[in-house]
Backbone as numpy.savetxt, mean C-alpha at the origin, in Angstrom:
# Nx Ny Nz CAx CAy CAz Cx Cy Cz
12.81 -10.52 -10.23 11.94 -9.44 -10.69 10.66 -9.43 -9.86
10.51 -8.14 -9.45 9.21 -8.29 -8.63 8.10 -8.67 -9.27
6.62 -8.61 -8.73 5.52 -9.10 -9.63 4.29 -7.53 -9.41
3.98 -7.39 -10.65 3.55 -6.59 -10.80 2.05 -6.82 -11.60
1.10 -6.54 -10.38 -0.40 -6.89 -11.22 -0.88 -5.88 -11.96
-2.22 -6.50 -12.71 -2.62 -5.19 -14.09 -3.67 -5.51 -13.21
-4.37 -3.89 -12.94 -5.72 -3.60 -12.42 -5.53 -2.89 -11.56
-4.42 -2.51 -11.08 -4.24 -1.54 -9.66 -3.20 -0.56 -10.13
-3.46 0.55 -9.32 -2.98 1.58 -9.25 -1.73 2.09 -8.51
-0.85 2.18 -8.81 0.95 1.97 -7.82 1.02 3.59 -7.66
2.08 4.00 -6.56 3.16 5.02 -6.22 3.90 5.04 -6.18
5.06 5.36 -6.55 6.64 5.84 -6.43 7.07 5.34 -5.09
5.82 5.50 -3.82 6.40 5.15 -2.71 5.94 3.65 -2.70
5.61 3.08 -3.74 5.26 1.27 -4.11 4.36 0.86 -3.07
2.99 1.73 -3.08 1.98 0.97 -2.57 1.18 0.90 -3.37
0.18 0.32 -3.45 -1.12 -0.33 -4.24 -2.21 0.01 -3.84
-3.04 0.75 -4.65 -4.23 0.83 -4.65 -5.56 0.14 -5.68
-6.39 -0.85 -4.92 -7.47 -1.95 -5.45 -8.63 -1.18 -5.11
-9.39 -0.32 -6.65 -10.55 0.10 -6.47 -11.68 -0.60 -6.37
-12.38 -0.70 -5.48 -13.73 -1.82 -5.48 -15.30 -0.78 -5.38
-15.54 0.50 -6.04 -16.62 1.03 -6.05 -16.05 2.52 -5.19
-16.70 2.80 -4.34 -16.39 3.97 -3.50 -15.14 3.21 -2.94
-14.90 2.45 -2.70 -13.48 2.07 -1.66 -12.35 1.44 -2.39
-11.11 1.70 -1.42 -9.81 1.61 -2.12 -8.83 0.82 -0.87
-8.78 -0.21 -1.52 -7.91 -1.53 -0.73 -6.77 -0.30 -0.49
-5.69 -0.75 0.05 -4.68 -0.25 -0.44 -3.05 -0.75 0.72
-2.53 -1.16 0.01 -1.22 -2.07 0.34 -0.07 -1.76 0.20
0.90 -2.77 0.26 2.64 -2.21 -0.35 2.64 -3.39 -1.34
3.95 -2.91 -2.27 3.79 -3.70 -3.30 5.19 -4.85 -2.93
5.13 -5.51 -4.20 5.63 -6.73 -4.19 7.31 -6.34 -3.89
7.27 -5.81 -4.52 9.06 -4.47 -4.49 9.03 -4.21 -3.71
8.27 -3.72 -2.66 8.54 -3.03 -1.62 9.05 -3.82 -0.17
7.98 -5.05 -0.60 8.57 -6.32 0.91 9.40 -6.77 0.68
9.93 -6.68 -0.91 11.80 -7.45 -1.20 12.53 -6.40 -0.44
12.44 -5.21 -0.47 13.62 -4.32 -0.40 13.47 -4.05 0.83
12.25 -4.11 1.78 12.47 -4.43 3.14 13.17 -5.56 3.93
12.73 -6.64 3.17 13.41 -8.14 3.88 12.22 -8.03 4.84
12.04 -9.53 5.66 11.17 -9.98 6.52 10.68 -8.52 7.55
9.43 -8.34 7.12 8.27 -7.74 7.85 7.75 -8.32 9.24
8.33 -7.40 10.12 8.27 -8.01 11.73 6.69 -7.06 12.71
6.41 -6.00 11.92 5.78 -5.05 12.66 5.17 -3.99 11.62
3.47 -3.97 11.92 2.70 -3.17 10.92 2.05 -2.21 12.08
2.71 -0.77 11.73 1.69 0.45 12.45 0.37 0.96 11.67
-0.68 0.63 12.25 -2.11 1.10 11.25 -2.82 2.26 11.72
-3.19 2.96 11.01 -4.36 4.02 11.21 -5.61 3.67 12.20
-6.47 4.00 12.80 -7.93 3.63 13.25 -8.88 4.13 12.52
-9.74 2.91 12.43 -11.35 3.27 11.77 -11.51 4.50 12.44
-11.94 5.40 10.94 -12.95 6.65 10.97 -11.97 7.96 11.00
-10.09 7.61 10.95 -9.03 8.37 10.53 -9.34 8.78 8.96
-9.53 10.15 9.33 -9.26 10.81 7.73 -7.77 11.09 7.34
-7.40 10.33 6.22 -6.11 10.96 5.95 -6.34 11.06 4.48
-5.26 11.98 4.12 -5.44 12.64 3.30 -4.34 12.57 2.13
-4.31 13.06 0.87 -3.25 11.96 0.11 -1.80 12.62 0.55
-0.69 11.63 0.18 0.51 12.11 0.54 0.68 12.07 2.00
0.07 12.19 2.58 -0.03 11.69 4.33 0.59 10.74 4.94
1.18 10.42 6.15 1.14 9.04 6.60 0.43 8.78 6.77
0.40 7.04 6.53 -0.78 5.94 6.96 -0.47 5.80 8.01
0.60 5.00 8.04 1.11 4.17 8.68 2.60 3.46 8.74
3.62 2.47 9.31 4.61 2.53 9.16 5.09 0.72 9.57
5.65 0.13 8.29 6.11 -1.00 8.08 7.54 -1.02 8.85
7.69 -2.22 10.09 8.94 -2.46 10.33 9.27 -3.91 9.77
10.93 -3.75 9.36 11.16 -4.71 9.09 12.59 -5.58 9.89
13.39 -6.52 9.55 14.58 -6.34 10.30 15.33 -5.37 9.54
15.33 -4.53 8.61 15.95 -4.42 8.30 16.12 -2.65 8.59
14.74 -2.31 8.10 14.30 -0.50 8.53 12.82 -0.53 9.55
12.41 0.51 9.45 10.94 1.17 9.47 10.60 2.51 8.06
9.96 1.82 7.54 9.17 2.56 6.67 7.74 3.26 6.70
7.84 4.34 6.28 6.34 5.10 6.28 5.57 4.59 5.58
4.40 4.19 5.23 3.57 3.97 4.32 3.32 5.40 4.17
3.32 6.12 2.57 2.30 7.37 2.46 1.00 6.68 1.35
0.14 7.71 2.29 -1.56 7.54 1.53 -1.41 7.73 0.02
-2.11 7.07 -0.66 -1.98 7.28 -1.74 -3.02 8.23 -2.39
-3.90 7.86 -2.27 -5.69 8.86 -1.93 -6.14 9.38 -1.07
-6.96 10.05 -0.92 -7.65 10.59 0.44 -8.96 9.86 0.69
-8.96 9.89 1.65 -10.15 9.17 2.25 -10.28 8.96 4.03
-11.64 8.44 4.06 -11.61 7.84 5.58 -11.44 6.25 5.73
-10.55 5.70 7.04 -10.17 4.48 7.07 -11.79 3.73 7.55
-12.35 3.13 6.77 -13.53 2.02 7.34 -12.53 0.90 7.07
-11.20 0.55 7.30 -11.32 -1.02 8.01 -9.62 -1.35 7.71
-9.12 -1.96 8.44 -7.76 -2.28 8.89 -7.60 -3.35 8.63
-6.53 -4.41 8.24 -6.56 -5.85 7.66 -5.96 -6.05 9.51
-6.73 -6.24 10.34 -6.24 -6.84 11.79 -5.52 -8.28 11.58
-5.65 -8.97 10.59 -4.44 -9.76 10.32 -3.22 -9.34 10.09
-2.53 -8.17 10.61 -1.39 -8.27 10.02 -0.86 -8.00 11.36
-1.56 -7.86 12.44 -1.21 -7.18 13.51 -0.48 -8.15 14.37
-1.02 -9.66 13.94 -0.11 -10.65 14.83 0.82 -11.71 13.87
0.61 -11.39 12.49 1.30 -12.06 11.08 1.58 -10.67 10.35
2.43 -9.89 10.58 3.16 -9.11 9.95 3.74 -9.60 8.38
4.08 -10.94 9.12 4.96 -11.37 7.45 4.00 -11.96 6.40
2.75 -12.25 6.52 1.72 -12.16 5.48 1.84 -11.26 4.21
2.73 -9.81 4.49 2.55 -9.03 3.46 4.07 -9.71 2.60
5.10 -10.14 3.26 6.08 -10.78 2.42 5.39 -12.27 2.25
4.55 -12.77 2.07 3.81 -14.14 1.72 3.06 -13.55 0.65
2.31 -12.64 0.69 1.31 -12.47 -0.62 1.09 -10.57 -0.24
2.03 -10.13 -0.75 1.87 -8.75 -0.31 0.42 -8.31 -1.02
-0.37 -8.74 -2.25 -1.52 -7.98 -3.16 -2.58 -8.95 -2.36
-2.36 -9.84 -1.46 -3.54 -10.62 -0.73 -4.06 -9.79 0.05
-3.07 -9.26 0.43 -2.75 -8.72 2.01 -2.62 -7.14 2.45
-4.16 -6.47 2.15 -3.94 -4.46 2.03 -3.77 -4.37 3.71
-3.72 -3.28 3.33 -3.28 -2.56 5.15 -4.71 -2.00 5.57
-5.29 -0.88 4.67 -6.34 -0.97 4.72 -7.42 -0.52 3.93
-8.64 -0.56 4.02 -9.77 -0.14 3.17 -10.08 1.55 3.72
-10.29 2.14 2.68 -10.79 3.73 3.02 -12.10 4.13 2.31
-12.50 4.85 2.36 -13.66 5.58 1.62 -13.18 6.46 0.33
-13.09 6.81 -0.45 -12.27 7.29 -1.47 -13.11 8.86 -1.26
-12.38 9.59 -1.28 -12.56 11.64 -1.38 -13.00 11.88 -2.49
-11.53 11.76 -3.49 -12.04 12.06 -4.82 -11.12 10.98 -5.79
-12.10 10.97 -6.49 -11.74 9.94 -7.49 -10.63 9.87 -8.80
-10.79 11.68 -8.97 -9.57 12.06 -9.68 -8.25 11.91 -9.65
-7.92 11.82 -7.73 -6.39 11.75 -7.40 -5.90 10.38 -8.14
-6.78 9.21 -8.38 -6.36 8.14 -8.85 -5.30 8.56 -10.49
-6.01 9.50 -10.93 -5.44 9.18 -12.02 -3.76 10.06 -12.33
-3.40 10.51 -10.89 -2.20 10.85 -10.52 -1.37 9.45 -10.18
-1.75 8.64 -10.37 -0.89 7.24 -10.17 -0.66 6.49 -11.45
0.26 5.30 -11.16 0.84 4.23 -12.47 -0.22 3.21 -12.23
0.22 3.20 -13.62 -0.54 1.82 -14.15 0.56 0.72 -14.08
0.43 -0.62 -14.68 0.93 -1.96 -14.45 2.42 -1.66 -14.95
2.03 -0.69 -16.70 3.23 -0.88 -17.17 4.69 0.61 -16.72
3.81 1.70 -16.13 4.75 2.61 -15.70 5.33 2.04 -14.09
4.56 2.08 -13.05 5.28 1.01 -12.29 6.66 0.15 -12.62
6.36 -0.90 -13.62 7.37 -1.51 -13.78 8.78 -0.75 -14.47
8.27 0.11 -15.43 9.53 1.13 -15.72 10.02 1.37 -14.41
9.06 2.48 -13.78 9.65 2.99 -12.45 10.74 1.85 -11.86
10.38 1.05 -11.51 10.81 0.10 -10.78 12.17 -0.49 -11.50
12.47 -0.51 -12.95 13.27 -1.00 -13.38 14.03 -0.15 -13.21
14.08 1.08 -13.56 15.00 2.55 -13.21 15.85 2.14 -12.12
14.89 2.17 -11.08 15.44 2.23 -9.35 16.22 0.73 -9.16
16.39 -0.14 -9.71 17.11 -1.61 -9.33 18.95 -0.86 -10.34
């Protein structure tokens, strides 16, 4: 069973969003690096990229696929976890340690278009 934290905000496309004030961590979830298998290659946005929600971020390879990350919020990227760029598999070690990146948050409302701890895990139970 994957692991699923209370305090963050999930998507259907199982990334994570960690609100810290105006800014929004934001990662893949614990489900998401199982069903990839070993994470070999992280494509990231650049500081000062506006993207916008539903957007690509960016795109997780694994051995197994390449996956899109989509944005979950809108915002501008102020900061990239550059650890992942030469330890890819950090996000299958502690995927909620380990965001892709920090943004500036647009609007604050889109959040509440996302799951909480316990719809997530429905979601997630559905799809297995």
């Amino acid at each position: 069973m994957s692991t699923v934290l209370e305090g963050l905000y999930y998507t259907k496309d199982h990334e994570w969003v960690r609100v810290e004030g105006e800014k929004a961590y934001i990662g893949i979830t614990d489900h998401a690096q199982h069903a990839l298998g070993s994470i070999v290659y992280v494509e990231l946005p650049e500081v000062g990229d506006e993207i916008e929600m539903d957007d690509n971020l960016g795109v997780v390879e694994s051995v197994k696929a390449a996956s899109d990350i989509i944005m979950p919020v809108s915002g501008e990227v102020v900061e990239i976890n550059e650890d992942l760029e030469d330890n890819p598999e950090l996000i299958n070690e502690a995927p909620y340690d380990n965001h892709l990146v920090v943004v500036t948050l647009k609007d604050d409302s889109e959040l509440e278009g996302l799951l909480g701890k316990e719809d997530y895990e429905a979601f997630i139970s559905e799809e297995e």
